[in-house]
C-alpha positions in Angstrom: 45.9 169.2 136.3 47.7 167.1 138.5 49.3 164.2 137.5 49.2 160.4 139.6 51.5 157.4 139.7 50.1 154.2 140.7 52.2 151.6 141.8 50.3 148.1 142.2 51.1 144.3 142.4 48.2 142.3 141.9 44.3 142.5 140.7 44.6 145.7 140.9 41.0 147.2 142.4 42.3 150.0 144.1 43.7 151.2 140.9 41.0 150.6 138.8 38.9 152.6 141.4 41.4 155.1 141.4 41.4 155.5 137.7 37.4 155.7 137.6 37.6 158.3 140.0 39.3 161.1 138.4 38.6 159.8 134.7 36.4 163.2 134.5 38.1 165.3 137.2 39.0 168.6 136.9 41.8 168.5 139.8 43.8 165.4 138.4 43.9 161.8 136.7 46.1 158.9 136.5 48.5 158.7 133.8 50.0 155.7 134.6 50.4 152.4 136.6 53.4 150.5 137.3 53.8 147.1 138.8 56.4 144.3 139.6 54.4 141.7 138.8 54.0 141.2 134.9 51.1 138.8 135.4 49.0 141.1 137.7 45.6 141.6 136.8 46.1 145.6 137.1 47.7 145.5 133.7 44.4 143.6 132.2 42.1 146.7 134.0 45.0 149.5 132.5 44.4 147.7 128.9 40.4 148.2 129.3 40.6 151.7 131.0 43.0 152.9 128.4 45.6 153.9 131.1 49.8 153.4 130.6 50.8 150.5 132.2 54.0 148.9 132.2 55.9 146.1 134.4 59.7 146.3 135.8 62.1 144.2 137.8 63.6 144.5 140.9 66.8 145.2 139.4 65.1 148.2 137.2 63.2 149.3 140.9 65.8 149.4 143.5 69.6 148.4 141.9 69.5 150.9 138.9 67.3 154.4 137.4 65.2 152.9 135.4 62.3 153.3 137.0 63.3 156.5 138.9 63.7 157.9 135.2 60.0 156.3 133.9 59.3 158.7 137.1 60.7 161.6 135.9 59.3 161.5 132.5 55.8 160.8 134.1 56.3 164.3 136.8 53.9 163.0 139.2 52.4 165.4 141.6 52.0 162.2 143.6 52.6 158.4 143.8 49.9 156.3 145.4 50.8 152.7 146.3 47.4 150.6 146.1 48.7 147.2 147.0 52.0 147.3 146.2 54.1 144.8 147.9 58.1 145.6 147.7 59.8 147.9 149.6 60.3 151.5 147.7 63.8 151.9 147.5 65.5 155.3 149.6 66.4 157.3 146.4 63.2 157.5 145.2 61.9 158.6 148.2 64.4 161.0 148.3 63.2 162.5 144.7 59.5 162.4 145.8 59.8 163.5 149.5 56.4 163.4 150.9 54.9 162.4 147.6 54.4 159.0 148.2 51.4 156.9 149.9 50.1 153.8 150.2 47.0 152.0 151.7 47.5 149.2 154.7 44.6 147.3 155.6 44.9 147.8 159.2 44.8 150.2 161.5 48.2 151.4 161.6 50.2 150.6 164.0 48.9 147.4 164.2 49.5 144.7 161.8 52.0 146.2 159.8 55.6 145.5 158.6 57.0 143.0 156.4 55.0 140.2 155.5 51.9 141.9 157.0 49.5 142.8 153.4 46.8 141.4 152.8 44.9 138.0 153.7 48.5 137.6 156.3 46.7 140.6 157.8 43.0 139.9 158.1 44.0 136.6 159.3 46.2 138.3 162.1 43.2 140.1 163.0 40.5 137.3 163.2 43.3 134.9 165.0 43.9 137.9 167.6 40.3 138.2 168.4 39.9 141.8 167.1 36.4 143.6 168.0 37.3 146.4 164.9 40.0 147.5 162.1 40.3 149.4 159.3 42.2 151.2 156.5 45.0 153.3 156.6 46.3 155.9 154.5 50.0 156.7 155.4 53.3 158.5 153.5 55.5 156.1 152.9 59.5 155.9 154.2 62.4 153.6 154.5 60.0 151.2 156.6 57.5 149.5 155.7 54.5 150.8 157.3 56.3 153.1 159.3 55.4 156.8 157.3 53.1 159.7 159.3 49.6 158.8 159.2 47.3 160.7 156.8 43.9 159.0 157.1 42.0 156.2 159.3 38.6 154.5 158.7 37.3 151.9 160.9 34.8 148.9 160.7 33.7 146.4 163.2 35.2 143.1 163.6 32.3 140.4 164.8 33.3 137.1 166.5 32.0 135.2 164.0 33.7 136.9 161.0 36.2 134.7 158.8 39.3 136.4 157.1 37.3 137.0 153.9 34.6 139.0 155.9 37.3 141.1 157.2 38.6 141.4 153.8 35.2 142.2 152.5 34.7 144.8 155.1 37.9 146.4 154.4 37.9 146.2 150.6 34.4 148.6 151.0 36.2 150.8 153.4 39.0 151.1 150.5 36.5 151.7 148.2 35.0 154.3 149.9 37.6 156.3 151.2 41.3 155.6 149.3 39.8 158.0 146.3 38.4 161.0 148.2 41.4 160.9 150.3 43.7 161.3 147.6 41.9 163.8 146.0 41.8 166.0 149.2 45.8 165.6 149.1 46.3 167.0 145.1 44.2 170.0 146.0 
């Protein structure tokens, strides 16, 4: 049975989907979700879905082991990042080499980097007059947004569509695909 990682800041749908997904899986489940944020709603979903959850600091992330070691206790066969906004630090990177992916919702190359996550992102796209975008799934490294490409999904873009219709658009596209595609990676 493989074993995931998820690594979230906020409400914390991706992860709930996540969790749903391989609740009666053969191949793998989620053991655990970590986040930054001790107020994000993931931790509520974790509570109802009886899934570990726990919250750390920047200083336990990227200026000491402690979360490197909650790693290593947890083995993960792979870390998934479903709206996880810091930057993962290089040594755990190192310690998971191509074991770590996250979700952008855009269509990698565009509208990525710092600061692009997000409404900053389906804004971008409605201000830039965008006909279509979409969801990538990418490895992460030391950039953000940066890592080899794994999977794309695209939806139309209308001229009439606000920021939250992109965001609805891409939240289904998340829905849809983030699960299935992690799936075909454990196997």
């Amino acid at each position: 049975m493989k074993r995931v990682v998820i690594f979230a800041s906020g409400s914390g749908s991706n992860a709930e989907n996540l969790i749903k997904f391989f609740h009666n899986s053969d191949n793998a489940s989620v053991i655990q979700v970590l986040t930054n944020n001790p107020h994000a709603k993931v931790l509520d979903r974790c509570k109802k879905l009886n899934v570990s959850a726990l919250s750390f600091n920047r200083i336990a992330f990227s200026k000491s082991d402690d979360v490197l070691n909650i790693l290593k206790a947890s083995q993960p066969d792979l870390i998934v990042l479903a709206g996880f906004l810091w930057k993962f630090p290089e040594f755990i990177l190192k310690a998971y080499n191509n074991k770590v992916i996250n979700i952008h919702p855009a269509l990698l190359p565009n509208y990525g980097g710092k600061g692009m996550y997000g409404m900053n992102v389906h804004q971008a796209v409605v201000e830039n007059k965008e006909t279509e975008t979409g969801i990538t799934i990418h490895y992460v490294n030391e950039n953000y947004d940066e890592g080899a490409i794994i999977f794309q999904a695209k939806c139309k873009v209308s001229s009439t569509d606000s920021a939250e219709d992109v965001a609805e658009k891409i939240h289904l596209l998340e829905m849809e695909h983030f699960p299935e595609v992690v799936n075909e990676l454990l196997k």
